[in-house]
DOVOLO-933839 format. One record per atom (N, C-alpha, C): residue in three letters; x, y, z. Coordinates in steps of 0.001 Angstrom, whole numbers, plus 500000, padded with zeros to 6 digits. Example, Ala and Ser with C-alpha at 12.3 -4.5 7.8 and 13.67 -1.06 7.14 Angstrom:
% residues 2
ALA513190494310507800/ALA512300495500507800/ALA513200496700507800/SER512850497750507080/SER513670498940507140/SER512900500030507870/
***
This chain:
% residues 401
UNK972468511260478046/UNK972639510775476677/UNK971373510036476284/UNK970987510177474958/UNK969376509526474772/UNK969949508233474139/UNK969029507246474436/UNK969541505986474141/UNK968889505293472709/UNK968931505092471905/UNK968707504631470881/UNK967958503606470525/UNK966928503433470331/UNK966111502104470668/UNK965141501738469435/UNK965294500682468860/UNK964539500517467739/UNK962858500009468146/UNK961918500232467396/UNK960779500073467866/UNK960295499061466687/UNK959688497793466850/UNK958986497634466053/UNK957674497652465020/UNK957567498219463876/UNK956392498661463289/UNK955223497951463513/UNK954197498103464435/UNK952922497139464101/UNK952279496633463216/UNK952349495278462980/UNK951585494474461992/UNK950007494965461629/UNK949758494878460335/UNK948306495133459957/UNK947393494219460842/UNK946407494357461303/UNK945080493994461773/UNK945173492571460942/UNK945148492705459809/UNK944680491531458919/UNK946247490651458610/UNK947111490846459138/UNK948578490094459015/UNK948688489658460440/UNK947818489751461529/UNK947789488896462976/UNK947460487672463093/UNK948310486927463846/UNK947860485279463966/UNK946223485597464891/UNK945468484805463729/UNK944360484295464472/UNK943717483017465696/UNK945175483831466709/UNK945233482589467563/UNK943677482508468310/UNK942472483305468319/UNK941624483216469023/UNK940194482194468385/UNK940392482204467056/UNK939926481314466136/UNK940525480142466202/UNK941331479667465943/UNK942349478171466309/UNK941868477941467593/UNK941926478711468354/UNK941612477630469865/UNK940427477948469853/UNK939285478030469183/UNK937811477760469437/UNK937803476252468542/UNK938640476663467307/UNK938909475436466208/UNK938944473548466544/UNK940262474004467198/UNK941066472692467679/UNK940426471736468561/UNK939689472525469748/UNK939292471259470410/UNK937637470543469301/UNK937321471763468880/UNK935735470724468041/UNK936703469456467270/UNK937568469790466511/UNK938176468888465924/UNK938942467279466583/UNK939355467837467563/UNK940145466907468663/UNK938799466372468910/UNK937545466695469253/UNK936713465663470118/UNK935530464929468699/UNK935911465671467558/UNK934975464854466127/UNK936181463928465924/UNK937469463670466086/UNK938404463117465777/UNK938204461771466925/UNK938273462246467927/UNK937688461263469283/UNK936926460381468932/UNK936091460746468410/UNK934456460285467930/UNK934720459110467096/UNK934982459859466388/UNK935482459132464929/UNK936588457583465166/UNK937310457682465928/UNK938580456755466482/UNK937612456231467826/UNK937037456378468273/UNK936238455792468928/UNK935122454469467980/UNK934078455254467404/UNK933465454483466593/UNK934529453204465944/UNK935573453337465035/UNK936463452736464481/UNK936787451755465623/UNK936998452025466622/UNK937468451123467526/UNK936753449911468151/UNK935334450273468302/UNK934264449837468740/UNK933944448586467868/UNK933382449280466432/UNK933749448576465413/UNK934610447577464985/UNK935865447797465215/UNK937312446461465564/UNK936708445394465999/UNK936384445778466963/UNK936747444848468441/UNK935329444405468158/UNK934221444334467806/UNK932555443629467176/UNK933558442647466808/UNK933991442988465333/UNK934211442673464500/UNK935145441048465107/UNK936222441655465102/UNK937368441077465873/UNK936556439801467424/UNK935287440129467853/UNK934944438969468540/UNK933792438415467656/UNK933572439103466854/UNK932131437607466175/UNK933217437095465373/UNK934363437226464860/UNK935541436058463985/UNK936598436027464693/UNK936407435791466763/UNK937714435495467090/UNK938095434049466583/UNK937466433443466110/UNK938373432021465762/UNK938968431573464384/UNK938532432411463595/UNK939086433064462512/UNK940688433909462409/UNK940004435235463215/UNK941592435895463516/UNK942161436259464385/UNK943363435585464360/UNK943874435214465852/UNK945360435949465742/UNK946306435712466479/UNK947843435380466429/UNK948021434845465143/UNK947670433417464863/UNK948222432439463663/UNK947945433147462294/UNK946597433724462483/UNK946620434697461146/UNK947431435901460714/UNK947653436440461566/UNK948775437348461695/UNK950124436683461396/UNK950683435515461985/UNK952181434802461619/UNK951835434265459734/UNK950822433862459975/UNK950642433164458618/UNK950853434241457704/UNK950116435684457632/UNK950332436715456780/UNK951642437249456803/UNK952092437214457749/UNK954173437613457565/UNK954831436638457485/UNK954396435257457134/UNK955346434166456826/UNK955279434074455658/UNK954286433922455212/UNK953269433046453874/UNK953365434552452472/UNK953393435496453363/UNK952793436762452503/UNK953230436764450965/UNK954313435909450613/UNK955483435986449366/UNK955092434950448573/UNK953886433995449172/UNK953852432599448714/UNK952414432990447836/UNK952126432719446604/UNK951084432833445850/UNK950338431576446486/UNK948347432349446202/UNK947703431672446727/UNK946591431710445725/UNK945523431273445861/UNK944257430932445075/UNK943502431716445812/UNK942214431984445181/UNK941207432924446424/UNK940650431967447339/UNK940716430546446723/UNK940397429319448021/UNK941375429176449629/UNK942354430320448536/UNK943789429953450024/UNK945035428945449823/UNK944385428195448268/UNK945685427143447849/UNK946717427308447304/UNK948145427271447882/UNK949037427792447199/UNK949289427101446525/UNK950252427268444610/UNK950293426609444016/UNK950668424980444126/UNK950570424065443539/UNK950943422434443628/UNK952108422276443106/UNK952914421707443655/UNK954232421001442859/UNK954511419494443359/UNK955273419215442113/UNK955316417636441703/UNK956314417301442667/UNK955498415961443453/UNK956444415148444027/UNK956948413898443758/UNK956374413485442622/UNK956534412158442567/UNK955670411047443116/UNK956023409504442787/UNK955413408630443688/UNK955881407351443459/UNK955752407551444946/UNK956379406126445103/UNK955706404759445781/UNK955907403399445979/UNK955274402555446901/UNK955390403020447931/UNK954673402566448884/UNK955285402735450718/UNK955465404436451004/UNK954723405338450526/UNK954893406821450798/UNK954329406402451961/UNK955198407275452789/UNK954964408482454073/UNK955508409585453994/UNK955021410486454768/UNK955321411950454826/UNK955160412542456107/UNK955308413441456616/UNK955422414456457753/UNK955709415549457064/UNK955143416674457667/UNK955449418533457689/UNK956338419504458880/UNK957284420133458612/UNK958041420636459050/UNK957741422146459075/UNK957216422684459831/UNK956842424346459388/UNK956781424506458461/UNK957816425085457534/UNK957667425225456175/UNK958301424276455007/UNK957893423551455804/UNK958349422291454787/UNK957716420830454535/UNK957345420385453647/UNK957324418287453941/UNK958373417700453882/UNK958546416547454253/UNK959273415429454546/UNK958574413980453493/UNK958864413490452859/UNK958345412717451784/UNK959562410915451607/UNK958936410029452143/UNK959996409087452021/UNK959092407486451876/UNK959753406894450765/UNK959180406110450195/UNK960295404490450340/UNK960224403192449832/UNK961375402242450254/UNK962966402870449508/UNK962951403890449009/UNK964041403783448445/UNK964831405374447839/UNK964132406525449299/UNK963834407907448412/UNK963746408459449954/UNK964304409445450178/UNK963896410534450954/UNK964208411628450539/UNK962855412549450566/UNK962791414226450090/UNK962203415302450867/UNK963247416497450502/UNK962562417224451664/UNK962200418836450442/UNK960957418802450482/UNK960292420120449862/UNK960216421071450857/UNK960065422662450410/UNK959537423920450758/UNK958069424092450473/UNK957732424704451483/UNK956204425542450504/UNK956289425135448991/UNK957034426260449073/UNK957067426323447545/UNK957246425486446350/UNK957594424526446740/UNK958228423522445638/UNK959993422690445625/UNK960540423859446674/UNK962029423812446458/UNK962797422353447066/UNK963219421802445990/UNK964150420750446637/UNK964854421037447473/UNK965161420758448809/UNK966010420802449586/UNK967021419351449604/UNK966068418264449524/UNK967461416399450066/UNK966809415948449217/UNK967609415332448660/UNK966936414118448216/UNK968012412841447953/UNK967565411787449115/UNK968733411134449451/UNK968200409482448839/UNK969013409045448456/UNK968169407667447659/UNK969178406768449313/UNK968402405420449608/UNK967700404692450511/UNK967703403330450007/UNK967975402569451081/UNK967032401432451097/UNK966103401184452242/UNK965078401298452309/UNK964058401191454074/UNK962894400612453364/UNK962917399191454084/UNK961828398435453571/UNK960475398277454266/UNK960620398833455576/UNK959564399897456516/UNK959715401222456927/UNK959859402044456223/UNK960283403764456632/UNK959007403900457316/UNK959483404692458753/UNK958669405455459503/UNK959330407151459859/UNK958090407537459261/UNK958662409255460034/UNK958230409630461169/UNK959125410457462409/UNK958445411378463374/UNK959088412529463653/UNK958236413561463534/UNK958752414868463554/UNK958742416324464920/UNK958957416806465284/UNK959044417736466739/UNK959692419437465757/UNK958783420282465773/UNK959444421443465796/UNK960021421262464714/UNK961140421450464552/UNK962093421938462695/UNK962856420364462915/UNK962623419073463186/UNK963370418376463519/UNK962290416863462663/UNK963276415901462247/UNK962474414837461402/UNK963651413778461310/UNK963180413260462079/UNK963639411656462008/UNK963006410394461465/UNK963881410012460291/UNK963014408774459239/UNK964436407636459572/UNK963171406125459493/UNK964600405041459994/UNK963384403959459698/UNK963916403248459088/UNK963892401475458704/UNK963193400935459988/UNK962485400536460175/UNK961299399435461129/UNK961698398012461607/UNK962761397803461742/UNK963013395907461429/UNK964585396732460888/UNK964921397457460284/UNK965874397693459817/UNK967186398167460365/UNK968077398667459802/UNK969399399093460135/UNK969575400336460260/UNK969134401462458774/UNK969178402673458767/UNK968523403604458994/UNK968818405002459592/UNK968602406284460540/UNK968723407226460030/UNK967856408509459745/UNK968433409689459120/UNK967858410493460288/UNK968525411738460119/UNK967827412970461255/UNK968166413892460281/UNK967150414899460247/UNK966733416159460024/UNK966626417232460732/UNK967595418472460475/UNK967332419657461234/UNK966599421083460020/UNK965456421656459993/UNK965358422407459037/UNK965607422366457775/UNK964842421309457377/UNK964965420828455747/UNK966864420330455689/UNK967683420028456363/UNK969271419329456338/UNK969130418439456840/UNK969386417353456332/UNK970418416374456960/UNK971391416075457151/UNK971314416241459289/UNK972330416776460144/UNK972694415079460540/UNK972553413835460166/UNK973242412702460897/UNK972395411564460051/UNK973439410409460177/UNK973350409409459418/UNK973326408454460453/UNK972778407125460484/UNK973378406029461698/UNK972889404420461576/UNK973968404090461484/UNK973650402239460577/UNK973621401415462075/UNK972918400783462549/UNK973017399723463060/UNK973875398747462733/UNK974164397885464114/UNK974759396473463506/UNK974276395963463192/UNK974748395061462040/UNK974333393902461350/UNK973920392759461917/UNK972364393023462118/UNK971523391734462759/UNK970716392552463546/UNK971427393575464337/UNK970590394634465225/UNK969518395345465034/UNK968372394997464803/UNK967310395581464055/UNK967005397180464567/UNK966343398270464121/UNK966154399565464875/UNK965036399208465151/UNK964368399025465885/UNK962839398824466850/UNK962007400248466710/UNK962798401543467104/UNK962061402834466984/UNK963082403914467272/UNK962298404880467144/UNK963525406601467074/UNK962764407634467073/UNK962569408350468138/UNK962046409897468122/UNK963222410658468677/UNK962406411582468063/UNK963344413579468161/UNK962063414290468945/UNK963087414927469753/UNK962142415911470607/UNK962616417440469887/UNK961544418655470594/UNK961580419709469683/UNK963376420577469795/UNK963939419822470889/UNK965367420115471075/UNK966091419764470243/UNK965843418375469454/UNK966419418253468627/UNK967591416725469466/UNK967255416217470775/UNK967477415064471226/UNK966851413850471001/UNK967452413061470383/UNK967352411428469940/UNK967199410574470717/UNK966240409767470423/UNK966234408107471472/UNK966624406830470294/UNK967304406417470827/UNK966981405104469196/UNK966937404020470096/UNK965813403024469817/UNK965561401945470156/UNK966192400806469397/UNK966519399460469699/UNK966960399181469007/UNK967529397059469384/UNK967698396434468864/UNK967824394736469664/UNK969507395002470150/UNK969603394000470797/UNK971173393778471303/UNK971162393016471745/UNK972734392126471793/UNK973080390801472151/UNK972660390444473808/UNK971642389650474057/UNK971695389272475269/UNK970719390447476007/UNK969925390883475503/UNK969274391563476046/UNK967727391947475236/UNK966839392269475812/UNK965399392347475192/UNK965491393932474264/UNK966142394565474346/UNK966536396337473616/UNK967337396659474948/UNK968071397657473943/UNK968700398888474382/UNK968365400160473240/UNK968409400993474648/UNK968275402700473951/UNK969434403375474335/UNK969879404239473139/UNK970641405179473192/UNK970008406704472956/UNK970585407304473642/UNK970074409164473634/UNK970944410196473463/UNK971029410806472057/UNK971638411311471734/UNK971433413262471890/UNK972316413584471881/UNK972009415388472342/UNK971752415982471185/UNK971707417058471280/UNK971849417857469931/UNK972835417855468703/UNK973962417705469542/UNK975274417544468682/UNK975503415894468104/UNK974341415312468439/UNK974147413626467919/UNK975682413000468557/UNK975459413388469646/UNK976705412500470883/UNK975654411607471691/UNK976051410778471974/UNK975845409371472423/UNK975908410034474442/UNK974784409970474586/UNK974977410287476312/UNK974444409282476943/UNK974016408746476880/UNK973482407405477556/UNK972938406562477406/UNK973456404807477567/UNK972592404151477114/UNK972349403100477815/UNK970812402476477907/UNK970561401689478719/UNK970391400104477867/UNK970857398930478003/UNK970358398327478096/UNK969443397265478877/UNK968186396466478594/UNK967019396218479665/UNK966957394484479285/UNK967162393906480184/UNK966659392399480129/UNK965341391202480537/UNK964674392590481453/UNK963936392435481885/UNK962517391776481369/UNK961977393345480440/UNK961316392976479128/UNK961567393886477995/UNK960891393292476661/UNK960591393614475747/UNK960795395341475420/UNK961458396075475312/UNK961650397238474726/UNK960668397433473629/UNK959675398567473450/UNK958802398340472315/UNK959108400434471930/UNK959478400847472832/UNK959201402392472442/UNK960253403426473536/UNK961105404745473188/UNK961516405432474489/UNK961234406902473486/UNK960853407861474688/UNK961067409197473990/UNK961110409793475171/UNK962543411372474526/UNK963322411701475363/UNK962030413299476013/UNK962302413223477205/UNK961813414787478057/UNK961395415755477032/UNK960969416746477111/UNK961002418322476176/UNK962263418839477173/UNK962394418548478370/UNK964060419082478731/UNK965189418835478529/UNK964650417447477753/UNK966267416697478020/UNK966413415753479279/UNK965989416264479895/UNK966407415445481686/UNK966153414091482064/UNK964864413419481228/UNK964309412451481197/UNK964489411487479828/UNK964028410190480053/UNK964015409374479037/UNK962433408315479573/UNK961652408325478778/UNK960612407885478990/UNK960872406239478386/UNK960951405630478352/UNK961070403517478201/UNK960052403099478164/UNK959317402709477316/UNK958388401681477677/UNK958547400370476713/UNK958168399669477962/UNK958276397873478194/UNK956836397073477829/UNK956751395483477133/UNK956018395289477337/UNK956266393568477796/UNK955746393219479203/UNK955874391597479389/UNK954474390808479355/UNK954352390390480211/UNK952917389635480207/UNK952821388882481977/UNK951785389116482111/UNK951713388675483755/UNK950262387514483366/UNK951202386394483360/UNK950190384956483155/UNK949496385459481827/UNK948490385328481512/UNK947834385606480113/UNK947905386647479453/UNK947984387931480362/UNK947531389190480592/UNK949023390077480205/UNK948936390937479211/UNK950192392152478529/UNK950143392755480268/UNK951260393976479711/UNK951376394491480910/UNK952544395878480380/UNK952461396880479980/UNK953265397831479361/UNK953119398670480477/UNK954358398887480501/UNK955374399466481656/UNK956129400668481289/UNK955670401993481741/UNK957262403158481404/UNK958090403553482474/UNK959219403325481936/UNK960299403420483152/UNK961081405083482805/UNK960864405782483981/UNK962097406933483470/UNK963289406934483915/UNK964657407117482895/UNK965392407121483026/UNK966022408972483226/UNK966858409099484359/UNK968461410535483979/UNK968720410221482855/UNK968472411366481431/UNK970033411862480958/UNK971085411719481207/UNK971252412045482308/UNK972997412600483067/UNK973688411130483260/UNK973118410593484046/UNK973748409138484606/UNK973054408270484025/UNK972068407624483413/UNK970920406706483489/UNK970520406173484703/UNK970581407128485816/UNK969688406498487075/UNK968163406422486804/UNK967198405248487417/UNK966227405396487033/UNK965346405897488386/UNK964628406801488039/UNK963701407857488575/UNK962174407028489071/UNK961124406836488517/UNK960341406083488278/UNK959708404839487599/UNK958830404245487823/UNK958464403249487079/UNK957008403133487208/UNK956071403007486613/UNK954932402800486529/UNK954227401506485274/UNK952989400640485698/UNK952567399758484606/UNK951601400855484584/UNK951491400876483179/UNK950454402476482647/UNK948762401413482164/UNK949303399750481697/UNK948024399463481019/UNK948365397603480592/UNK947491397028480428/UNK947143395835480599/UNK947062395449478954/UNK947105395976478127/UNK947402396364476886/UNK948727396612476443/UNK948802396758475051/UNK950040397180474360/UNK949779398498474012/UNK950875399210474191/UNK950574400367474016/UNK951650401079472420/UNK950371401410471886/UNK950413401645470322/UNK951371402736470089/UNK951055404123471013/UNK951938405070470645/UNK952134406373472097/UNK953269407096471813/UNK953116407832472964/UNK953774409043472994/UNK952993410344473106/UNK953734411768473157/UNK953960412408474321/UNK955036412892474705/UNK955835413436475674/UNK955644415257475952/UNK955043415835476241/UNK954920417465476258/UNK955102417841477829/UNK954784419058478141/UNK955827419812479232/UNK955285419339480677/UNK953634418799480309/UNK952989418427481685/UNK953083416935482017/UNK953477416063480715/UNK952955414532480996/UNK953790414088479464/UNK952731412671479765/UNK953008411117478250/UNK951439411585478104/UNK951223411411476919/UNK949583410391475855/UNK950361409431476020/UNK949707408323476533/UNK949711406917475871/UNK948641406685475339/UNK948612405394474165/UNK947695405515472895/UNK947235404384472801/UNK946078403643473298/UNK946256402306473482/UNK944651402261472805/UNK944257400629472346/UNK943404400742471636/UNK941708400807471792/UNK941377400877472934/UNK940088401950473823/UNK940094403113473893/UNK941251404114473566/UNK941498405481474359/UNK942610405786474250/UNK943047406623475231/UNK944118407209475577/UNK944284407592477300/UNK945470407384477588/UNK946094407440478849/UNK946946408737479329/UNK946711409073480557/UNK947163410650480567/UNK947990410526482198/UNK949186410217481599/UNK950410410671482918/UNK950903411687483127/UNK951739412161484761/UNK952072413141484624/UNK953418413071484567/UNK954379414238485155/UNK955601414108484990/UNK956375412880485630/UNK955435412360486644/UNK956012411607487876/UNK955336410159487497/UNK954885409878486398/UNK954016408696485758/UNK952757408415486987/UNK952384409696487591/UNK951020409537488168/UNK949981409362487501/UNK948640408736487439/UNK948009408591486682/UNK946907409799486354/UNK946589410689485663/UNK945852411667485103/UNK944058410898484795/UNK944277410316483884/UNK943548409721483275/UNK943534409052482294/UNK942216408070481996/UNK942127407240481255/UNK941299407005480215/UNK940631407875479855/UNK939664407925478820/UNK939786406856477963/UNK938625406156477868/UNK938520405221476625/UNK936598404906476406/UNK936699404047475536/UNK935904403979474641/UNK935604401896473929/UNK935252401473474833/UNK935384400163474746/UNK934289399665473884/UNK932850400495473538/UNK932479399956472313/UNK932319400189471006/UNK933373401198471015/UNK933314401262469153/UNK934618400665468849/UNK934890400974467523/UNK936434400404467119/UNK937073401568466547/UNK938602401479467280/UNK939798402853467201/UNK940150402815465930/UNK939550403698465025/UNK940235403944463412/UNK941642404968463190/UNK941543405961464137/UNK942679406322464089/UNK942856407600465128/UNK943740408499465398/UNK944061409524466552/UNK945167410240466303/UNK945451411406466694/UNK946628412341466848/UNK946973412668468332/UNK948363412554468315/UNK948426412900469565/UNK949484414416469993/UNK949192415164468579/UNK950137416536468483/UNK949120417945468735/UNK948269417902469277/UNK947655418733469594/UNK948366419840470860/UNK948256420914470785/UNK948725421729472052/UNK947724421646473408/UNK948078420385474135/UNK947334420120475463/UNK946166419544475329/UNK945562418523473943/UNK944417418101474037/UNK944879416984472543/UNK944193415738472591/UNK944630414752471744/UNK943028414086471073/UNK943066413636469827/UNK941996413560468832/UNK942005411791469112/UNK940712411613469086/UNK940518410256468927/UNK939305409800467727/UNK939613409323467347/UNK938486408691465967/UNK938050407123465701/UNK936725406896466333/UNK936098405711466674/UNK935154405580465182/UNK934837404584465012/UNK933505404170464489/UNK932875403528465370/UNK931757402992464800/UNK930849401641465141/UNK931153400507464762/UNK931685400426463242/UNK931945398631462742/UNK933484399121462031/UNK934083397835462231/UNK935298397903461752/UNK936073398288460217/UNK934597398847459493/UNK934710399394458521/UNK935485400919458149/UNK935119401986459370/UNK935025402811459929/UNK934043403969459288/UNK932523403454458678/UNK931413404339458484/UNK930970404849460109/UNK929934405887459993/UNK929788406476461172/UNK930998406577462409/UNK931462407361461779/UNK932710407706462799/UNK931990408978463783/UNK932777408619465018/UNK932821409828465956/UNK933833410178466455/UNK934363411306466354/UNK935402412331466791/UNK935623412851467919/UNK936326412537468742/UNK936282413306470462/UNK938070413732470329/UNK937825414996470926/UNK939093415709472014/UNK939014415986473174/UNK939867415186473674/UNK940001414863475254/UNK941689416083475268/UNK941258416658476800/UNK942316417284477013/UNK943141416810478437/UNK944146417506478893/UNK945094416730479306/UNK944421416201480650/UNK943404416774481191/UNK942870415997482553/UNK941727415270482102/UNK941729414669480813/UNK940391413988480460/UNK939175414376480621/UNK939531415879480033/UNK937733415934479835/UNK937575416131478601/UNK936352416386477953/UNK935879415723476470/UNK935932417195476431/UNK936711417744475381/UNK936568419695474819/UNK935255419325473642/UNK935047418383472852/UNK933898418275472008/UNK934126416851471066/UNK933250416444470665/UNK932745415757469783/UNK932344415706468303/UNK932384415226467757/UNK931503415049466173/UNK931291413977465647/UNK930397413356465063/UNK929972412653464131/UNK929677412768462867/UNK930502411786462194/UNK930494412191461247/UNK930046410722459806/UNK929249410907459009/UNK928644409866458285/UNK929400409509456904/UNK930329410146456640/UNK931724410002455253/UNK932432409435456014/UNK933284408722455623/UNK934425407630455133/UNK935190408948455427/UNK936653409011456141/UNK937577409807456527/UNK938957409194456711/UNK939785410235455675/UNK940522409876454935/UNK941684410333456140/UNK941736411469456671/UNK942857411883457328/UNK942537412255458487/UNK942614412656459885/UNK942750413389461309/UNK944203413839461576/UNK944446414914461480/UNK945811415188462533/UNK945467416736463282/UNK946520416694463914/UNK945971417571464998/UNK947178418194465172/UNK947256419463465426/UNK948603420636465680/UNK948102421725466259/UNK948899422468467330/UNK948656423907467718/UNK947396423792468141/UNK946367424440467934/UNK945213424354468554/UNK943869423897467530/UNK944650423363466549/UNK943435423407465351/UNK943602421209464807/UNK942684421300464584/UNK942328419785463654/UNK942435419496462357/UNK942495419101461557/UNK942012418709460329/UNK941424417405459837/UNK940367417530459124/UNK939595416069458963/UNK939209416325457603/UNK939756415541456930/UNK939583415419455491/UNK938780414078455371/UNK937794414320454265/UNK936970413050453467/UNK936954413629451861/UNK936285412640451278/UNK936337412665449888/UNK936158413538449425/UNK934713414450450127/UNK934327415566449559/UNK935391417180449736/UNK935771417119451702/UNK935738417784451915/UNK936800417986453196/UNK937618419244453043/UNK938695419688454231/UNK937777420338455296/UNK937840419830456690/UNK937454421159457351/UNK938824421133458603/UNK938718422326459074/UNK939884422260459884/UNK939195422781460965/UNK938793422662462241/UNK938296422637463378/UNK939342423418464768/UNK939020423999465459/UNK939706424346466630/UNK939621423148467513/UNK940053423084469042/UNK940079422226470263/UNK938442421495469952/UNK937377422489470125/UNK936368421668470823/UNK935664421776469670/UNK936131421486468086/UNK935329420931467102/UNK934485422062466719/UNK934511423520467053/UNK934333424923466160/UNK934941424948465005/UNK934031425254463980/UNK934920424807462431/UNK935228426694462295/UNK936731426089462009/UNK937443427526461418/UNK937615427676459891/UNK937212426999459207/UNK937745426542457395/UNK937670425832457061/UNK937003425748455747/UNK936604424498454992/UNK937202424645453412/UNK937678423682452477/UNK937861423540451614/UNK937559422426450637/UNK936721422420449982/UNK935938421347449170/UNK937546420369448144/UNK937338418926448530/UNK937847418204448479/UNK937897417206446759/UNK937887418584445678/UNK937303418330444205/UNK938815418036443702/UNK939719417608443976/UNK941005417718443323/UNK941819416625443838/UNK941036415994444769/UNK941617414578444693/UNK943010414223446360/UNK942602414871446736/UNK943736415090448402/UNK943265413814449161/UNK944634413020449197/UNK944812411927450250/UNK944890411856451427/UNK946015413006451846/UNK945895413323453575/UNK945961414917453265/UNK945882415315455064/UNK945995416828455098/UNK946480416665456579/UNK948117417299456423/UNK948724417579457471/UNK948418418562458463/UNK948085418619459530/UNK947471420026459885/UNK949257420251460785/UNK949384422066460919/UNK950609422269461332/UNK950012423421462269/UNK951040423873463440/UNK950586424533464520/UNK949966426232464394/UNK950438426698462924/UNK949883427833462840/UNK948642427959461924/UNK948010426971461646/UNK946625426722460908/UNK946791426871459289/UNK947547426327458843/UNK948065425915457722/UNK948012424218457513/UNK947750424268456355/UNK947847422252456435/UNK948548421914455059/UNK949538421118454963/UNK950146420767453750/UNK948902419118453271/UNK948920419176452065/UNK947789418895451211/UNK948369417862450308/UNK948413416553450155/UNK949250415494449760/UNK948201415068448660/UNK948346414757447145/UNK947841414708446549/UNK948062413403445208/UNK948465412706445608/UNK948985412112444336/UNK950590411670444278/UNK950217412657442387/UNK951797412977443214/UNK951989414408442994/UNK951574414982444046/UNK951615416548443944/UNK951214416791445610/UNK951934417823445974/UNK951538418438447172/UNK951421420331447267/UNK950614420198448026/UNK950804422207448441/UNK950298422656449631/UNK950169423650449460/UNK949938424392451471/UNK948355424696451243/UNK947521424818451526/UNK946323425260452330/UNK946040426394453223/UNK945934427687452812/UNK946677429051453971/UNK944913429422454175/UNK944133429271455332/UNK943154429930455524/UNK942972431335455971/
***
């Protein structure tokens, strides 16, 4: 039987895939394409190291945070009215300020947006802030506010007579409140997240002047100040969280000690030669100071390195600028011949404002941005992603380099 079989008609000559042309094609293209993405790449990365201090990580967060927020070609986002009051202080919250005056606390956005605004009586308001967290409280006084992300998450009155001595928030969002009590030189209380009361010490020993809690929680840092015959003598004692057993004790300085930040390796203590560098175990790090000029002012929020600002005469003309990092060595210097209005320090960057002029500096005093100082700016907050909120009067705004 013959079997039936269909054949297919051959395609014209000129209706054939020109597969022998394509593959002579493809690779010239694949390796001019190479070329090409090569060069481009090369190019990047020049580019990308003669302005690594320019563009970093922070420029990148700043452009997907900020991206919605109108800016100036200087980088200034618009100004909005804050008001003014006697006795202003302020602090910055990521995207926010903190603004509190004897009789007023407000909390702005970037943008302008009221978030609190809680009327007060604080006849010494002090602010201190950690991460999305801002605690403002009366000096000599009674009343306490805490802040979580532009809210206020807790209220807290002292007794009547009990003065509040001091109060920090760590970036957890755990409380210390310092504070007088009957029959005793201070007591501190340490509160958790949920603003519960976990432990509290009172000390008879000496003088309570300052406590701030671990970045874990685990610790409570105390410091004391007595006097041995003529001579101060400030003392930090660490206390457990858990129990208030006390862990260590160390005299850090022969001095009073002005101020003190707590981060993952150690304390800054802030005393008025320098600064003091403990570790977790109040071993001593170092001591950097500076015994013949006079201390005009310092930050101690830097990521692993803290700003100090000396003059020569107690005026504070000819100032010099040093960052010391956490094992006391000097990352850089400056001098500077203007009158200087502001220093703070965040993340890895500076800011030093004078009459004329903003510049905002990395660790070792490499200037990353400058903004001419024609509009009248009192302070300039610097914040950890190289942004600085810009206090003006009565007007504030952001600064986006």
């Amino acid at each position: 039987m013959d079997e039936n079989k269909s054949v297919s008609p051959e395609k014209p000559v000129s209706e054939q895939p020109k597969t022998g042309k394509m593959n002579r094609v493809l690779p010239i293209l694949l390796r001019i394409l190479t070329s090409v993405l090569t060069v481009l790449l090369i190019a990047l990365s020049v580019y990308l190291v003669v302005n690594r201090d320019r563009f970093n990580l922070d420029s990148l967060k700043r452009y997907l945070t900020y991206r919605s927020l109108e800016r100036s070609d200087g980088g200034r986002a618009p100004s909005f009215s804050i008001g003014q009051d006697d006795e202003l202080c302020y602090a910055t919250i990521s995207d926010a300020v903190v603004l509190c005056s004897q009789n007023r606390i407000q909390v702005y956005s970037d943008g302008g947006v009221l978030y609190e605004d809680i009327s007060c009586i604080l006849k010494h308001p002090v602010i201190q802030t950690a991460s999305d967290y801002t605690v403002v409280y009366d000096a000599g006084g009674n009343e306490l506010y805490l802040f979580a992300d532009r809210q206020s998450i807790f209220h807290y009155t002292s007794e009547s007579g009990y003065a509040l001595i001091s109060a920090r928030v760590n970036a957890r969002g755990w409380l210390s409140v310092v504070e007088q009590a009957s029959g005793y030189k201070g007591s501190v209380t340490i509160y958790n997240d949920h603003q519960e009361p976990v432990v509290t010490e009172r000390i008879s020993s000496q003088f309570v002047s300052d406590a701030a809690v671990s970045p874990d929680n685990r610790q409570v840092a105390v410091l004391t100040i007595g006097q041995d015959g003529t001579d101060f003598a400030s003392t930090i004692t660490l206390y457990q969280t858990s129990d208030g057993t006390q862990s260590a004790s160390a005299v850090v300085a022969d001095s009073p000690i002005l101020d003190l930040q707590w981060d993952n390796s150690g304390l800054w203590l802030q005393h008025q030669f320098g600064i003091i560098r403990v570790n977790n175990h109040l071993e001593r790090v170092t001591n950097w100071n500076n015994v013949s000029l006079y201390l005009q002012g310092y930050s101690l929020g830097g990521d692993g390195f803290a700003v100090e600002y000396f003059s020569r005469d107690r005026s504070g003309s000819l100032a010099q600028l040093v960052s010391v990092d956490t094992s006391g060595n000097v990352l850089g210097t400056m001098n500077i011949s203007r009158e200087i209005l502001s220093v703070t320090a965040a993340g890895r960057y500076i800011a030093v404002l004078t009459g004329t002029q903003l510049s905002i500096y990395t660790s070792d005093f490499t200037q990353y941005a400058t903004l001419s100082n024609d509009s009248g700016i009192l302070s300039a907050l610097m914040r950890p992603d190289g942004t600085a909120m810009l206090i003006e009067g009565e007007e504030a705004g952001v600064y986006l380099p």
